[in-house]
LOVO-586438 format. One record per residue (C-alpha): residue number from 1; z, y, x. Coordinates in nm, 3 decimals. Example, Ala and Ser with C-alpha at 12.3 -4.5 7.8 and 13.67 -1.06 7.14 Angstrom:
BEGIN
ATOM   num        c3        c2        c1
ATOM     1     0.780    -0.450     1.230
ATOM     2     0.714    -0.106     1.367
% end
This chain:
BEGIN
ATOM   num        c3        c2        c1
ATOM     1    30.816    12.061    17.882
ATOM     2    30.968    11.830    18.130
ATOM     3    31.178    11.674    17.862
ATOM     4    30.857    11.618    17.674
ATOM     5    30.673    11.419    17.990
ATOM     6    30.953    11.212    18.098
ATOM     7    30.953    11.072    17.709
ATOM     8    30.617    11.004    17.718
ATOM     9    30.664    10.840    18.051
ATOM    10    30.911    10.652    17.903
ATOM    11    30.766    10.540    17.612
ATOM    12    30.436    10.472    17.828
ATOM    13    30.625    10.263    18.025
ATOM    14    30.761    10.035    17.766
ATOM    15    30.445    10.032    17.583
ATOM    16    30.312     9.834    17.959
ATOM    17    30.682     9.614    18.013
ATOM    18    30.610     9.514    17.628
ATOM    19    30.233     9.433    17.671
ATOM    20    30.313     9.228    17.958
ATOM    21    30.591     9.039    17.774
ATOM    22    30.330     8.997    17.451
ATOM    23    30.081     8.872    17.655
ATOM    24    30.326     8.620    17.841
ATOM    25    30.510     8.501    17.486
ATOM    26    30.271     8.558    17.227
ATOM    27    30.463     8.711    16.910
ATOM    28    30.714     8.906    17.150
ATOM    29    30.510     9.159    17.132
ATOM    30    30.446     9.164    16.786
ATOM    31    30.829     9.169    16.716
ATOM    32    30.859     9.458    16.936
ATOM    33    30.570     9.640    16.698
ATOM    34    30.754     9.571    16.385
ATOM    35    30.555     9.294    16.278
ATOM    36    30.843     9.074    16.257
ATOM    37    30.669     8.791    16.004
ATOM    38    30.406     8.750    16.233
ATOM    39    30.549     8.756    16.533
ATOM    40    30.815     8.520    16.432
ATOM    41    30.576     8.299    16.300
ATOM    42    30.379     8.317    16.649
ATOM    43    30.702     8.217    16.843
ATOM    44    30.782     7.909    16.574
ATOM    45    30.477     7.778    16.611
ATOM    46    30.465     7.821    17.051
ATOM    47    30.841     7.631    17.016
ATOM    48    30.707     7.350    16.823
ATOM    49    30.407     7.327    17.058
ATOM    50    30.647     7.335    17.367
ATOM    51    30.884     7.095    17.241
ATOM    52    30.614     6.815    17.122
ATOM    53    30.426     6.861    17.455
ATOM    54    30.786     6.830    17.620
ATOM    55    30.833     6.495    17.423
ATOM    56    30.454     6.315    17.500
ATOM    57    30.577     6.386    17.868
ATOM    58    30.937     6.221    17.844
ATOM    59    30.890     5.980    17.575
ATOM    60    30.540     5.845    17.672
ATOM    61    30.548     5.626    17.997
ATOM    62    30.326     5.802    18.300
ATOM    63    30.085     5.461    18.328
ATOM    64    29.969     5.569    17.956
ATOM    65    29.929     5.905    18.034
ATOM    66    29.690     5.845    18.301
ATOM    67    29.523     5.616    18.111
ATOM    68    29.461     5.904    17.892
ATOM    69    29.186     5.991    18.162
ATOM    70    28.944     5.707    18.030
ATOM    71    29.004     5.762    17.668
ATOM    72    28.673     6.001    17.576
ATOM    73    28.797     6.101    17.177
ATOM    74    29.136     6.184    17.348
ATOM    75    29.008     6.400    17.644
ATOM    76    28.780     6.566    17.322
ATOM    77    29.083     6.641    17.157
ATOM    78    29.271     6.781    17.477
ATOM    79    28.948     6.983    17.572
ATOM    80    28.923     7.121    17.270
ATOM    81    29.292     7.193    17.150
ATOM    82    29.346     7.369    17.532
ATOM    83    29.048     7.594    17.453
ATOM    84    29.159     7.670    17.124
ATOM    85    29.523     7.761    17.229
ATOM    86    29.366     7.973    17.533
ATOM    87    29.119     8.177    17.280
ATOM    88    29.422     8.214    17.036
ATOM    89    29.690     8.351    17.306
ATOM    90    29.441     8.559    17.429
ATOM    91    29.340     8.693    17.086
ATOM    92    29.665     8.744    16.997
ATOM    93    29.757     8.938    17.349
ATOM    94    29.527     9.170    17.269
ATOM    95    29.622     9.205    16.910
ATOM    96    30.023     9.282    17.048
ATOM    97    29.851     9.540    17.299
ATOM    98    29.710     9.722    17.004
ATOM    99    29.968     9.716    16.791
ATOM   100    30.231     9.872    17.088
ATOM   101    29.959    10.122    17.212
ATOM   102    30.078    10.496    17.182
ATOM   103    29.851    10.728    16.989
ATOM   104    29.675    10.967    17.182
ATOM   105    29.694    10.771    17.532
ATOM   106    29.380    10.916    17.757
ATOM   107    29.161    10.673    17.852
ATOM   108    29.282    10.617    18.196
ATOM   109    29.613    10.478    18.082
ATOM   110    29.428    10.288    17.794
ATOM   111    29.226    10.142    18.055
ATOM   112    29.554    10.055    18.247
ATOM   113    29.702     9.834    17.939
ATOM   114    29.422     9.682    17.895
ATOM   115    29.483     9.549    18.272
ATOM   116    29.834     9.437    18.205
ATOM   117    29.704     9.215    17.894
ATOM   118    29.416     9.016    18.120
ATOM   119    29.632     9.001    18.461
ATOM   120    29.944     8.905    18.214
ATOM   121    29.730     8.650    17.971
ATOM   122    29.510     8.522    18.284
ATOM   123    29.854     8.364    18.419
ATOM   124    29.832     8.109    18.120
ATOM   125    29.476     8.113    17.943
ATOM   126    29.319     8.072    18.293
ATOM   127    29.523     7.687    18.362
ATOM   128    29.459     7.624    18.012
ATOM   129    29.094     7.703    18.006
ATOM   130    29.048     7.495    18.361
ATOM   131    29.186     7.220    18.176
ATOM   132    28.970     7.280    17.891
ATOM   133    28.717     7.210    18.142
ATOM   134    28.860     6.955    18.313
ATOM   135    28.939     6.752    18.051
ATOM   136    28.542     6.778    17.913
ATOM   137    28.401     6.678    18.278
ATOM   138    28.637     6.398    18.272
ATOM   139    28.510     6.248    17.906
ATOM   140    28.151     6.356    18.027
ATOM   141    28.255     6.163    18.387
ATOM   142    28.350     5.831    18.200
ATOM   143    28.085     5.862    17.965
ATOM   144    27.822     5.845    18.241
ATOM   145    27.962     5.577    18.453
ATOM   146    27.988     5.354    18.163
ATOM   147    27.791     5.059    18.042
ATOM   148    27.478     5.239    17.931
ATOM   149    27.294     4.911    17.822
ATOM   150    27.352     4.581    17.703
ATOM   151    27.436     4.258    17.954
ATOM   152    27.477     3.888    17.997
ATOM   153    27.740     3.889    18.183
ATOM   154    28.049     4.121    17.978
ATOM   155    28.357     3.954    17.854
ATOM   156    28.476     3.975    17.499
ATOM   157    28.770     4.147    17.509
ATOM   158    29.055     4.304    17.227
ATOM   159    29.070     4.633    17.324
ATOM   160    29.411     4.633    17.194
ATOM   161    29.550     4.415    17.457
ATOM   162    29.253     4.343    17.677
ATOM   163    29.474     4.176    17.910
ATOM   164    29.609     3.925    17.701
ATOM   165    29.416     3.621    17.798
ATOM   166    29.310     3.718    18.144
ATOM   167    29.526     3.675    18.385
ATOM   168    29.254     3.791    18.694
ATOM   169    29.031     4.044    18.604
ATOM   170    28.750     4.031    18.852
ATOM   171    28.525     4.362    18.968
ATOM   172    28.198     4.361    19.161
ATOM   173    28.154     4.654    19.394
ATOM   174    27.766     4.685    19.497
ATOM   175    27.675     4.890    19.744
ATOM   176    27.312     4.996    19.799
ATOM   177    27.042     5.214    19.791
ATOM   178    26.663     5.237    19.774
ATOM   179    26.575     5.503    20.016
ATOM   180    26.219     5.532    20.159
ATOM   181    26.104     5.277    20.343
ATOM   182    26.309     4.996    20.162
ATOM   183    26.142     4.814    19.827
ATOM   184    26.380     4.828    19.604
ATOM   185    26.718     4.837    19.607
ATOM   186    26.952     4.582    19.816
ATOM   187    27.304     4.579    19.761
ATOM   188    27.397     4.512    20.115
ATOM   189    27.765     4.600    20.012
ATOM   190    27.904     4.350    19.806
ATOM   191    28.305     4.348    19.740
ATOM   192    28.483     4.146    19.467
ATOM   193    28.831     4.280    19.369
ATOM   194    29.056     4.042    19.208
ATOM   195    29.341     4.203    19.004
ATOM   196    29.649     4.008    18.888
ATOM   197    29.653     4.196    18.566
ATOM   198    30.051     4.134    18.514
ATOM   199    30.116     4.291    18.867
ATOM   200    29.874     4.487    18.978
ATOM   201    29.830     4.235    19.332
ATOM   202    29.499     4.240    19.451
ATOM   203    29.228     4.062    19.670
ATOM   204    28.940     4.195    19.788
ATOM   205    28.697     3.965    19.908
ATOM   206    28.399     4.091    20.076
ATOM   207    28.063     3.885    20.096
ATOM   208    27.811     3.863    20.353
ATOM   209    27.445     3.988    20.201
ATOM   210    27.314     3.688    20.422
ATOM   211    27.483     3.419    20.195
ATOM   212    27.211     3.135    20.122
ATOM   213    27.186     2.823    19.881
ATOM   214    27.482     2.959    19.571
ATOM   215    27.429     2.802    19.269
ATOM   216    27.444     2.994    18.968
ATOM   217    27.706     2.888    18.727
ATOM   218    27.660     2.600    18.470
ATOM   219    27.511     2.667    18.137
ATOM   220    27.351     2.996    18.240
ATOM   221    26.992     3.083    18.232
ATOM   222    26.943     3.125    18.618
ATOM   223    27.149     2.791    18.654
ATOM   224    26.803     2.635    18.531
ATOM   225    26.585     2.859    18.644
ATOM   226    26.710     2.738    18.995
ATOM   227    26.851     2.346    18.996
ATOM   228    26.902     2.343    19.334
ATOM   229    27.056     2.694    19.391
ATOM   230    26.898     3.007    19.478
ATOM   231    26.655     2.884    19.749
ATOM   232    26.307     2.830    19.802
ATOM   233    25.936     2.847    20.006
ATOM   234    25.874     3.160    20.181
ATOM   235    26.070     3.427    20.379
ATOM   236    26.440     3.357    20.401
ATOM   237    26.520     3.696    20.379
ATOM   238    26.395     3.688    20.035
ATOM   239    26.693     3.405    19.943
ATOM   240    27.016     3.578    20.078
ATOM   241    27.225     3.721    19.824
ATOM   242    27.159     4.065    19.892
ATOM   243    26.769     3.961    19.769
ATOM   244    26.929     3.864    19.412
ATOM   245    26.937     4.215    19.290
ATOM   246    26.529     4.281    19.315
ATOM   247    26.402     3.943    19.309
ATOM   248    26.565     3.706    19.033
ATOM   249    26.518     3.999    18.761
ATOM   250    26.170     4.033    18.876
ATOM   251    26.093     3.658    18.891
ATOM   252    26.259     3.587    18.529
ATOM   253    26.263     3.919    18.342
ATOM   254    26.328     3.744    17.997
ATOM   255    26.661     3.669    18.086
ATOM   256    26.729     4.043    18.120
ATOM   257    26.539     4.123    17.816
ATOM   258    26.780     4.479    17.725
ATOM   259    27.029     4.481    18.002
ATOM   260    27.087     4.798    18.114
ATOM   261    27.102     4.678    18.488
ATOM   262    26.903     4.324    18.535
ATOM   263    26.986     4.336    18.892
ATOM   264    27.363     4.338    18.910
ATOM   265    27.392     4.117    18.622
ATOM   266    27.200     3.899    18.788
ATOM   267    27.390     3.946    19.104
ATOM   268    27.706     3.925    18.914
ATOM   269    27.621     3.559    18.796
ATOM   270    27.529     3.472    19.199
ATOM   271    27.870     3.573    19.342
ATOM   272    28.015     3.349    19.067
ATOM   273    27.855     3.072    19.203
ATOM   274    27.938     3.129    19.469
ATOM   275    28.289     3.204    19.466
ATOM   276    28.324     2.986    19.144
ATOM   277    28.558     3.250    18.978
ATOM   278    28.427     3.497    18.671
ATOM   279    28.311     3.826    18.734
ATOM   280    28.416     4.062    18.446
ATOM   281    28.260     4.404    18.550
ATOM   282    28.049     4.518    18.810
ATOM   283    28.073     4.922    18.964
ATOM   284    27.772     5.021    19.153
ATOM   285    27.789     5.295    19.456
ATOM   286    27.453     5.423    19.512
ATOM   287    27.533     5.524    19.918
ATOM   288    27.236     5.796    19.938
ATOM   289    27.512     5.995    19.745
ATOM   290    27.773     5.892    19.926
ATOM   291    27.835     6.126    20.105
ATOM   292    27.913     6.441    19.893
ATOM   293    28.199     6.209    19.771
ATOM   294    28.349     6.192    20.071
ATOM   295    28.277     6.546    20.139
ATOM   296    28.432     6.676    19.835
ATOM   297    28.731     6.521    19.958
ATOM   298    28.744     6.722    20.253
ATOM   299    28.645     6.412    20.507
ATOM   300    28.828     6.097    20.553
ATOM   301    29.033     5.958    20.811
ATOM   302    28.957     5.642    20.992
ATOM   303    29.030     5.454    21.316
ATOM   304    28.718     5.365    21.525
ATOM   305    28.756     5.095    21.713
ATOM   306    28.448     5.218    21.952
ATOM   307    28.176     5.471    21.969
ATOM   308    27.940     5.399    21.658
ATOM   309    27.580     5.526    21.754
ATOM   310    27.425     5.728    21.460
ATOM   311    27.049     5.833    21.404
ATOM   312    26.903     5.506    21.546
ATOM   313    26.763     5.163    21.377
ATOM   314    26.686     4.814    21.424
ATOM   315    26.358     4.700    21.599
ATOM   316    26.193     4.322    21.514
ATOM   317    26.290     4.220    21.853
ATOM   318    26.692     4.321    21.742
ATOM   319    26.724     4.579    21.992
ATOM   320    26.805     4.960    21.803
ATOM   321    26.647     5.273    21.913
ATOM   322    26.831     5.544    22.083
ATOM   323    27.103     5.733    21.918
ATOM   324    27.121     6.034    21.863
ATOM   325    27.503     6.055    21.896
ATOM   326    27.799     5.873    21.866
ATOM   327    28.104     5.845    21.622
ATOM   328    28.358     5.836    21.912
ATOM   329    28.646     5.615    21.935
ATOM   330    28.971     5.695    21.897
ATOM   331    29.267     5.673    21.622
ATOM   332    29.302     5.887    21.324
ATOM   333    28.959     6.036    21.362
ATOM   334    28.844     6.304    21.058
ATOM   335    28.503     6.197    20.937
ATOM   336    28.298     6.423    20.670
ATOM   337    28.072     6.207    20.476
ATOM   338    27.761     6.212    20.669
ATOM   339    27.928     6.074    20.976
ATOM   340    28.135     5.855    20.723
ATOM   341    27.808     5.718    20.615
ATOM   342    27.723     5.612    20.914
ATOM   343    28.027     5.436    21.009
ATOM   344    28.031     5.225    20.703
ATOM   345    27.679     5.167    20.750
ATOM   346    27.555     5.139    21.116
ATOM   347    27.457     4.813    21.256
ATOM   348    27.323     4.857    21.548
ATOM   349    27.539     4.740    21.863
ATOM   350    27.742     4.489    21.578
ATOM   351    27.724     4.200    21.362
ATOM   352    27.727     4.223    20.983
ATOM   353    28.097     4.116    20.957
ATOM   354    28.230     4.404    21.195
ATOM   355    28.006     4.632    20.942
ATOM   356    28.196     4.474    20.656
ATOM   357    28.501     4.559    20.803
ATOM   358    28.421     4.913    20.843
ATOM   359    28.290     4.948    20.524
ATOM   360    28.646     4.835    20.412
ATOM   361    28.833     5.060    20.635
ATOM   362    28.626     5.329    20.435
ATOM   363    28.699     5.235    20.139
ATOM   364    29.075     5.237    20.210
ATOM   365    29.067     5.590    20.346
ATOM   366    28.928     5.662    20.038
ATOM   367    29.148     5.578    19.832
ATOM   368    29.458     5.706    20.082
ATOM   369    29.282     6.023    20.066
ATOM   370    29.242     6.057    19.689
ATOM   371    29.607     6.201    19.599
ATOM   372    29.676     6.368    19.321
ATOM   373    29.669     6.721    19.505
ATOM   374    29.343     6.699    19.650
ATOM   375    29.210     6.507    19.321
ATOM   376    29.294     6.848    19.111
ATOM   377    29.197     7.085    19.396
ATOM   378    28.831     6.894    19.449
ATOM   379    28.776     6.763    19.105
ATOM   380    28.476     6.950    18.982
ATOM   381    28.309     6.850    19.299
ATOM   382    28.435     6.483    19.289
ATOM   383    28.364     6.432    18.945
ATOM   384    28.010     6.559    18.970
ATOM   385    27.960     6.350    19.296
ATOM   386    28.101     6.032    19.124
ATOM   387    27.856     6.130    18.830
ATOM   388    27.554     6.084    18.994
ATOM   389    27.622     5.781    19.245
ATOM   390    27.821     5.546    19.002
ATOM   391    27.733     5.296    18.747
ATOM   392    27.893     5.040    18.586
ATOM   393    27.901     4.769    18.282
ATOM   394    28.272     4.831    18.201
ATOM   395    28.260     4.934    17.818
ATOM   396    28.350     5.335    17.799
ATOM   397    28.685     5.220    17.530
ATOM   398    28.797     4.988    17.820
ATOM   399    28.827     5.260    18.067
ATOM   400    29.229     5.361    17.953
ATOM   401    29.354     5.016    18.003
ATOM   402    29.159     4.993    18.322
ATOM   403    29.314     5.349    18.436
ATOM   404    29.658     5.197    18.351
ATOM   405    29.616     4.891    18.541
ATOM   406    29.493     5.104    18.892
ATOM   407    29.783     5.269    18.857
ATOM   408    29.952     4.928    18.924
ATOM   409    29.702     4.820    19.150
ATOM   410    29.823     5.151    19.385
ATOM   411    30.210     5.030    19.431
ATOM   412    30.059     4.697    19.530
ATOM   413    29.951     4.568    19.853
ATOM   414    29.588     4.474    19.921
ATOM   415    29.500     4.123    20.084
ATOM   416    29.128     4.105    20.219
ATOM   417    28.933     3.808    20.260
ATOM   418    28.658     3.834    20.463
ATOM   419    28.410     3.542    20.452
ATOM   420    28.301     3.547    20.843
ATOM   421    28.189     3.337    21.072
ATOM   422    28.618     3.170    21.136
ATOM   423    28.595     3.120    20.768
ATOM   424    28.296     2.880    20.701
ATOM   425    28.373     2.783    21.064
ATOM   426    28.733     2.658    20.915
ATOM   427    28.567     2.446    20.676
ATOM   428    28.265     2.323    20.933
ATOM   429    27.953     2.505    20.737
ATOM   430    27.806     2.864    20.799
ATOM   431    27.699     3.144    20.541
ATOM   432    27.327     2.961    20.584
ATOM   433    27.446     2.611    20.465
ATOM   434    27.837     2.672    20.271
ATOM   435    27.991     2.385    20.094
ATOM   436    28.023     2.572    19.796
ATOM   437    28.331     2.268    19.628
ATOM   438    28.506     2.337    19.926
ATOM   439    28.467     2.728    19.934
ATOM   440    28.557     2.745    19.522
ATOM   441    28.853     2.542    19.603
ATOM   442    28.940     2.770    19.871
ATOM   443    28.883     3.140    19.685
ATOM   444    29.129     2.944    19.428
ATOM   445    29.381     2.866    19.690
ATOM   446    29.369     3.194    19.811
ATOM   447    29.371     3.366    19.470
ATOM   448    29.659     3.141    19.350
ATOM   449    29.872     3.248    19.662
ATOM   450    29.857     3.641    19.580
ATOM   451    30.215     3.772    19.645
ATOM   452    30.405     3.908    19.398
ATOM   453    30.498     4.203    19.226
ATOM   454    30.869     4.360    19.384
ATOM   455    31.115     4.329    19.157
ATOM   456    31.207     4.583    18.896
ATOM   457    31.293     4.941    19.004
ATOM   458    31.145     4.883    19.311
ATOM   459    30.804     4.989    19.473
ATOM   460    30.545     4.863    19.693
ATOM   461    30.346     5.122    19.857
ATOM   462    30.053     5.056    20.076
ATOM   463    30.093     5.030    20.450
ATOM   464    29.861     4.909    20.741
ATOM   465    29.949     4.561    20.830
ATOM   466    29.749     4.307    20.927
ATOM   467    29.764     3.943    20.925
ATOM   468    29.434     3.738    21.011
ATOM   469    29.434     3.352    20.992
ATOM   470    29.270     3.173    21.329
ATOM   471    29.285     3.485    21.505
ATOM   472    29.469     3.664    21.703
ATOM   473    29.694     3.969    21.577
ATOM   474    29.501     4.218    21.853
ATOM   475    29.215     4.085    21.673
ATOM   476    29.293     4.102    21.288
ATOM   477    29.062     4.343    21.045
ATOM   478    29.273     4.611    20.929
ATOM   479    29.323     4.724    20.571
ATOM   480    29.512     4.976    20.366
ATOM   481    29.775     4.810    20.246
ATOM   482    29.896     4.410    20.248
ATOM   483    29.779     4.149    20.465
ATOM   484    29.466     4.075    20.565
ATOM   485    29.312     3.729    20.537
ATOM   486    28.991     3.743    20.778
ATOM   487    28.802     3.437    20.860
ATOM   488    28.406     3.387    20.921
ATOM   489    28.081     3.268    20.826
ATOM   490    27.774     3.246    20.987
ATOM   491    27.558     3.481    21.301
ATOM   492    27.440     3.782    21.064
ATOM   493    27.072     3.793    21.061
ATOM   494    26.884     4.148    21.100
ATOM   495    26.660     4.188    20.799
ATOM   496    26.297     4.385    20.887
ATOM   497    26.291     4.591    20.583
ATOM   498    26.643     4.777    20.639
ATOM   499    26.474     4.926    21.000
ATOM   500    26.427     5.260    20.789
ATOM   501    26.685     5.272    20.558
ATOM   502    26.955     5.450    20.776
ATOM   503    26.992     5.813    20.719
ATOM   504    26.838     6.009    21.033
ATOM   505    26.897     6.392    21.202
ATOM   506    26.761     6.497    21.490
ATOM   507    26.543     6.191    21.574
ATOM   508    26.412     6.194    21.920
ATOM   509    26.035     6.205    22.009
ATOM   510    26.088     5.890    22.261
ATOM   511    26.338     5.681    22.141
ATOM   512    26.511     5.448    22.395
ATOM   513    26.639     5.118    22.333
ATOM   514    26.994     5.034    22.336
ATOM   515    27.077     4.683    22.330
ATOM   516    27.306     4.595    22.065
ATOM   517    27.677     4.399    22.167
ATOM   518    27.861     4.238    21.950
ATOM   519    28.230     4.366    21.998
ATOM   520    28.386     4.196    21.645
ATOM   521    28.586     4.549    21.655
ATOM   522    28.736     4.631    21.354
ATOM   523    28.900     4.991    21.267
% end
């Protein structure tokens, strides 16, 4: 009798060690069951499977695999061919767990097997089926970021080497939104990247929203509409740049007859007159949802260069209400995005070029925060977040070759050009009244100037130097990565309708007025 149990044991115990294998290496298990076709067949086919997905990652370079990202068919295929494989190993798990079950096992030890297959199979189907999933929220991700419309403003490039005559390719970055209290939506963030497209170098240039008097560029509609630049009778808040977005596609709407977005196309052509250099492709941040992006990436860290009042807003007379707190100062300080928000955005207590700077040192955390661990480990959240706040006129098939040329744009340093008050000051105008010869000749000095790729083999990672031209070092902007090139334009000029367009908590019943100082702190 004891004989008789410590067989059964025995072979019970196999039938588990076997399931497990099975369900780890399909066709093992089918071997083991005498099925020795099948099971062979199972582990050919797994081999071959291994050994091409062991090739893509040797033979193909990593820049192109990341491009994969952007490519939509290819993240179909991958989403689809990972949920395939994790249906089949799963199927055929269970079909190795039947074939090596005893006859006559009670249904507690049934039950048991059954456990070894799922634990066993979940330690492969489950990575495979997250990136099933991952791989369909990214095609769905570039999808909806995408150009959804037409525009005046695209390039025509060959997809197959979309690089090949553009040495520069220039971005837009708009930031705005069109909470209550505002009408319609201001881009008060406006940041051009230019990216040497052989290296990777780039320049960000941030604008001031009170630039006034651009021209558009020659041969364009809006360069006739306005002869004399974009000026005229009436409220001069209504002819900064940050007014372009709302008013030009409202004042001249068959111009923008089946855009998709009037108002950054439109803005697109008014920061090339103004900087005289093309704008390719613009990438709007809608910052009402800014916020779950930052908090999806578990908070960013920033240096505040003084205590940043939150909850408060500009009065008519320029002094702000009272705060309701304060972002304090202090280095390396963890921000989660509704306090983030608020740094980027508050003016109150500063001029429009500190806020510029801030809104860069945000961005740069950003991006210093988005590694590759916490981009996997946050990336439902992220992509959903990035979903619903982004837009953008880049064509969905040029999103791989964009990919592969960020991944440059990483190993390089970042210059920064702020146009400030020392900038326009340098060349004897202000923001109100640039001499826009003298400022195109300028972006293209600066442009022309942009260091160098390191040589071969070597790498350039990002670190936080600063260098700031008519200033003093204690006094230089700081930025990710590179030097920064910060110079001025003109006194910024508080604008009545962005009073309410702050986010608030906890507003006080008898606000208090704090009078605002200009500091010219950057983080």
């Amino acid at each position: 009798m004891q004989s008789r149990r410590n067989e059964r044991n025995q072979r019970y115990g196999r039938f588990i060690g076997l399931t497990a294998l099975g369900s780890l290496i399909p066709g093992t298990g089918l071997l083991a069951a005498g099925k020795r076709r099948l099971g062979t067949t199972v582990l050919v086919i797994l081999a071959a499977l291994l050994i091409l997905a062991l090739a893509v990652v040797v033979l193909v370079p990593p820049t192109e695999l990341a491009s994969y990202g952007g490519d939509r068919q290819m993240m179909l295929i991958v989403g689809t061919a990972l949920a395939a494989g994790a249906a089949a190993w799963l199927l055929i798990a269970v079909g190795s767990h039947r074939s090596l079950e005893p006859d006559g096992l009670p249904t507690g030890k049934r039950l048991a097997g059954a456990l070894v297959v799922i634990v066993s199979a979940s330690v492969v189907v489950a990575p495979m089926a997250v990136g099933s999933r991952y791989a369909f929220t990214q095609r769905d991700l570039v999808g909806s970021i995408s150009s959804s419309g037409g525009s005046n403003t695209t390039p025509d490039v060959d997809l197959a080497d979309p690089w090949a005559d553009k040495p520069r390719l220039n971005v837009l970055f708009l930031g705005g939104d069109a909470g209550d209290g505002r009408t319609g939506l201001r881009p008060d963030t406006q940041i051009l990247a230019s990216i040497d497209t052989d290296t990777g170098a780039t320049t960000m240039i941030s604008l001031p929203r009170n630039l006034q008097g651009f021209p558009f560029p020659e041969g364009t509609p809006l360069a006739d509409a306005y002869p004399d630049g974009f000026t005229g009778s009436g409220d001069p808040l209504e002819w900064m740049l940050n007014a372009v977005y709302a008013n030009v596609p409202r004042d001249h709407p068959d111009v923008f007859a089946g855009v998709g977005d009037p108002g950054a196309d439109a803005t697109k052509w008014a920061v090339e007159g103004a900087l005289g250099i093309d704008v390719d492709y613009f990438i709007m941040v809608d910052l009402a949802g800014f916020e779950a992006v930052v908090d999806a990436l578990g908070g960013i860290t920033v240096n505040v260069p003084r205590d940043i009042p939150w909850g408060n807003k500009s009065l008519p007379d320029g002094t702000c209400t009272q705060a309701n707190g304060y972002i304090e100062q202090g280095d390396n300080q963890l921000l989660d995005g509704f306090h983030a928000l608020w740094f980027a955005r508050s003016r109150c207590g500063s001029d429009d070029y500190e806020r510029m700077e801030r809104q860069r040192c945000v961005m740069n955390a950003i991006v210093d925060k988005a590694d590759p661990t916490t981009l996997l480990s946050q990336y439902q959240s992220l992509a959903s977040a990035a979903g619903d706040i982004i837009t953008s006129d880049v064509p969905a098939d040029l999103f791989p070759a964009l990919i592969e040329l960020m991944v440059q744009v990483r190993t390089q340093p970042l210059e920064s050009l702020t146009l400030d008050n020392e900038f326009f000051g340098s060349m004897g105008t202000t923001s109100g009244d640039p001499d826009y010869d003298q400022l195109h000749a300028r972006i293209q000095e600066i442009l022309a100037d942009t260091p160098a790729a390191p040589d071969a083999g070597e790498t350039a990672p990002p670190e936080d130097t600063t260098e700031a031209t008519g200033q003093n070092a204690d006094n230089a902007g700081t930025d990710r990565a590179g030097a920064a090139v910060q110079q001025a334009s003109g006194d910024a000029e508080t604008q009545s309708d962005e009073t309410t367009d702050e986010p608030t908590e906890g507003a006080t019943d008898e606000p208090a007025a704090d009078e605002p100082v200009d500091t010219g702190a950057v983080c």
